[in-house]
C-alpha positions, 0 to 999 in steps of 0.5 A: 794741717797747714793753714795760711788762710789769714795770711792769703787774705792780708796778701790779697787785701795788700794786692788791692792796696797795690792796684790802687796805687798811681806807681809802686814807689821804692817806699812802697815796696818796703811797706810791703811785709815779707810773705812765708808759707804756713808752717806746722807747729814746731814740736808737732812736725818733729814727729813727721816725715811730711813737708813741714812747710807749705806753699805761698799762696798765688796772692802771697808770691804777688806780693812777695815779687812786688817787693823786688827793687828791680835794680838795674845791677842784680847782686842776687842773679850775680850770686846764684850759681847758675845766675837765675834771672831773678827780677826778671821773673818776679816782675812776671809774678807780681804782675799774674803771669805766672806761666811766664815766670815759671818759663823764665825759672825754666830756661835757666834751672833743670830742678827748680822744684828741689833747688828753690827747697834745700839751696841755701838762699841766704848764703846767695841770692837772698843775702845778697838782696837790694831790699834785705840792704835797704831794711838792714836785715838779710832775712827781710830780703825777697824770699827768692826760694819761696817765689820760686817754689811757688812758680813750681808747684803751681806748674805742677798743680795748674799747667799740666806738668813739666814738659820734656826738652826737645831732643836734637836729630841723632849724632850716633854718639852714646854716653855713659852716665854714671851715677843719677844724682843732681849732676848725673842728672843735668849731665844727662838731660842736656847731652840727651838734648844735643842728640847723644844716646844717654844710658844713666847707672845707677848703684841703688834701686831708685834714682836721685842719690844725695837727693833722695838718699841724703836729703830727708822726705820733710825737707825734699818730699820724694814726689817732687823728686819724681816730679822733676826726674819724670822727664828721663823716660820720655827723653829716651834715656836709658836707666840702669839701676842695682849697678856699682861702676867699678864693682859690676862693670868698669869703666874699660868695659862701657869703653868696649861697650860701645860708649865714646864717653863716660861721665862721672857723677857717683858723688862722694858717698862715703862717710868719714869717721873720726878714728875717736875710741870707742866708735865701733859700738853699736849704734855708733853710725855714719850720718850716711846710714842713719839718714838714707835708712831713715829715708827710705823707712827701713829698720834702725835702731835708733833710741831716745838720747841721740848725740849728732856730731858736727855742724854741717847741713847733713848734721842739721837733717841728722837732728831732726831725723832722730826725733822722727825715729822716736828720740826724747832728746838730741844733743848736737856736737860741735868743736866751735861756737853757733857762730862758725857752724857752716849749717844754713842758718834756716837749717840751724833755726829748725833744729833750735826751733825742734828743740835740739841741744847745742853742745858748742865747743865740745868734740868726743873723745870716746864712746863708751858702750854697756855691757851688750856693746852699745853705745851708753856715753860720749865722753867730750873734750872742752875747747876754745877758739883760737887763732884763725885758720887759713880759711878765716875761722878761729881754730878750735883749742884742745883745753887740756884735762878738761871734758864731760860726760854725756849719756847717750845711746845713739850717736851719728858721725855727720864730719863729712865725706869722700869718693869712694875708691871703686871706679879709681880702683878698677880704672888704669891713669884715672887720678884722685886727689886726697879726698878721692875727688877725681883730677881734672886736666885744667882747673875750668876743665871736667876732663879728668886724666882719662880720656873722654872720662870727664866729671863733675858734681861731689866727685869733682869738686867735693860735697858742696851744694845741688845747685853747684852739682847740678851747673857742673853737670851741665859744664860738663854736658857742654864740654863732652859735646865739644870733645865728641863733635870736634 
């Protein structure tokens, strides 16, 4: 159980030293020690798919806000995708006026409750901190997603719930939208607030693709998912789930539906493989299967020595999503060092913190399977970082005649992943690049080479973060607008 008693006490006796105080001078706000909520034992939450980490107290995120330098220039507001006004709510929050925060928070973002949970804050506004500067460390800036969820769960919890926008007189204009992740989402809500008919399809069963498929109930519980998606109904957005666009309807026929536009949101859900020998074993999977099968509770063979390979967010979930399907040791597979994982480093200490293995400058070369076909042993290849790529990171060098063996009898392939063909398939001009990401007409465009066919999110611009979803869906929304009103 998560317990953050004591330190709701030390933050409520730093709130009393705090109102003592003539002014909050610059020395005094890096007295201030950074605020973390409760958090379950290591090895104990690894077996559950319950949220591992709690909420900030209200006496924690009062003192986490007052740390806030409110700096005249806000590098962090400058790195947040969608420039959340962060002193500005933090001032509200350190001050009690949490209502007034979580409406600041409310203007800019439609899904506060998951950003402030899976957005990878030390790559953006934390990093970019004035405090974590001063203290010469990044982790001891403001805990931006921290404040933020508290905002959040205490709307939820004390302030009746989120409201829905209020939606404009009708322009008569329907919009099809395809695909019910963050874009898909935020697409839908602020077309629906400019008055359009909205009509979301959606291929699975329940709504939130990546969100509720891709990310794991320990790191974004569904309940909070639903939280925010609550608003769909009473904004009078029609939802179609169990439908494929290019599979059961194509985009010509929403045309002749009656639809004068299409948005794309579908992401890029399918999963690479690496083409290495042997993978078509069994229990051999695509980190998009072993995870949305793990979310969603249904049956997979999954046993106790897993082997994960890549280094990305979603091989980071990967590992910790075997331990809760019952693995006794997890080996994570990468072809460079720590130092180059693009993982978020919170993520890639959780995953130590478990006690997952990093297999670093390792990449398989086979998969050999026993005598029933599955999978017994990764045979990895041995590298060493070369020279830098066009991206800046050392090239990882084959070394030659050099490998090892591994035992194993589980494997996750987390390399990546792609649109799939369906809608490209079945939709006359409509033009990819290589990954499958839809073309736009202009590079600050979300018109793709179809007319009023426009896109955004994964599809447009490939698996990147919810936040960039979620702001590209709402460019979208706004250019669509302009195409259909003139």
């Amino acid at each position: 159980m998560l317990d953050n008693t004591a330190a709701d006490q030390a933050a409520k006796a730093e709130l009393d030293r705090i109102a003592a105080l003539p002014t909050l001078t610059l020395k005094d706000k890096m007295s201030l020690p950074p605020q973390r909520g409760a958090e379950l034992p290591h090895r104990e939450y690894r077996t559950t798919m319950d949220e591992s980490t709690g909420t900030l107290t209200l006496a924690q995120a009062r003192v986490e806000a007052s740390r806030c330098m409110n700096c005249k220039k806000p590098f962090c507001t400058a790195a947040c995708p969608i420039g959340m006004p962060i002193p500005q709510y933090l001032e509200l929050l350190a001050g009690g006026n949490v209502e007034g925060a979580v409406k600041m928070i409310r203007s800019q973002s439609l899904l506060p409750a998951i950003c402030s949970r899976v957005c990878p804050h030390e790559k953006q506004c934390q990093s970019n901190c004035a405090m974590g500067k001063c203290l010469k460390d990044p982790k001891k800036g403001i805990h931006m997603g921290e404040t933020e969820r508290f905002c959040i769960d205490y709307e939820r919890e004390h302030m009746g719930g989120k409201t829905a926008p209020e939606v404009a007189a009708s322009t008569g204009k329907k919009i099809a939208v395809i695909g019910s992740g963050p874009a898909g989402f935020s697409a839908a809500v602020d077309l629906r607030t400019l008055g359009h008919d909205v009509t979301i399809f959606e291929s699975y069963d329940l709504l939130g693709g990546v969100l509720r498929y891709g990310i794991p109930q320990f790191r974004l519980p569904k309940d909070i998912l639903d939280y925010e998606y609550s608003i769909l109904p009473k904004m009078g957005i029609e939802v179609k789930t169990g439908v494929t666009v290019g599979k059961d309807i194509t985009v010509e026929e929403l045309f002749k539906q009656g639809f004068d536009a299409v948005f794309m949101g579908n992401g890029a859900g399918q999963a690479l493989k690496t083409g290495t020998r042997g993978e078509d074993a069994k229990c051999v999977y695509t980190a998009e299967e072993y995870l949305k099968k793990g979310n969603r509770g249904q049956a997979i063979e999954s046993g106790k020595n897993v082997v994960v390979v890549g280094g990305g967010n979603v091989a980071m979930d990967a590992c910790r999503m075997a331990f809760r399907l019952g693995a006794e040791s997890v080996h994570c597979v990468y072809r460079r060092t720590l130092n180059e994982m693009p993982a978020c480093k919170a993520e890639l200490r959780e995953i130590l913190n478990e006690g997952v293995l990093i297999k670093e400058l390792r990449n398989p070369a086979e998969f050999v399977a026993d005598e029933n076909g599955r999978v017994c042993k990764a045979i990895l290849d041995k590298f060493q970082l070369g020279e830098p790529d066009e991206n800046g990171r050392p090239r990882p060098v084959k070394i030659e005649g050099e490998s090892e063996e591994i035992k194993c009898d589980t494997v996750v392939l987390a390399i990546g992943s792609r649109v799939s063909d369906e809608i490209k398939n079945t939709t006359a001009g409509l033009e990819t690049n290589r990954n499958g990401t839809y073309i736009v007409k202009a590079e600050d465009s979300c018109e793709t080479t179809v007319k009023n066919v426009f896109t955004a999110g994964d599809a447009k611009h490939g698996p990147l973060t919810v936040v960039m979803a979620m702001k590209t869906g709402r460019d979208a929304a706004v250019e669509i607008h302009k195409a259909l009103m003139g």
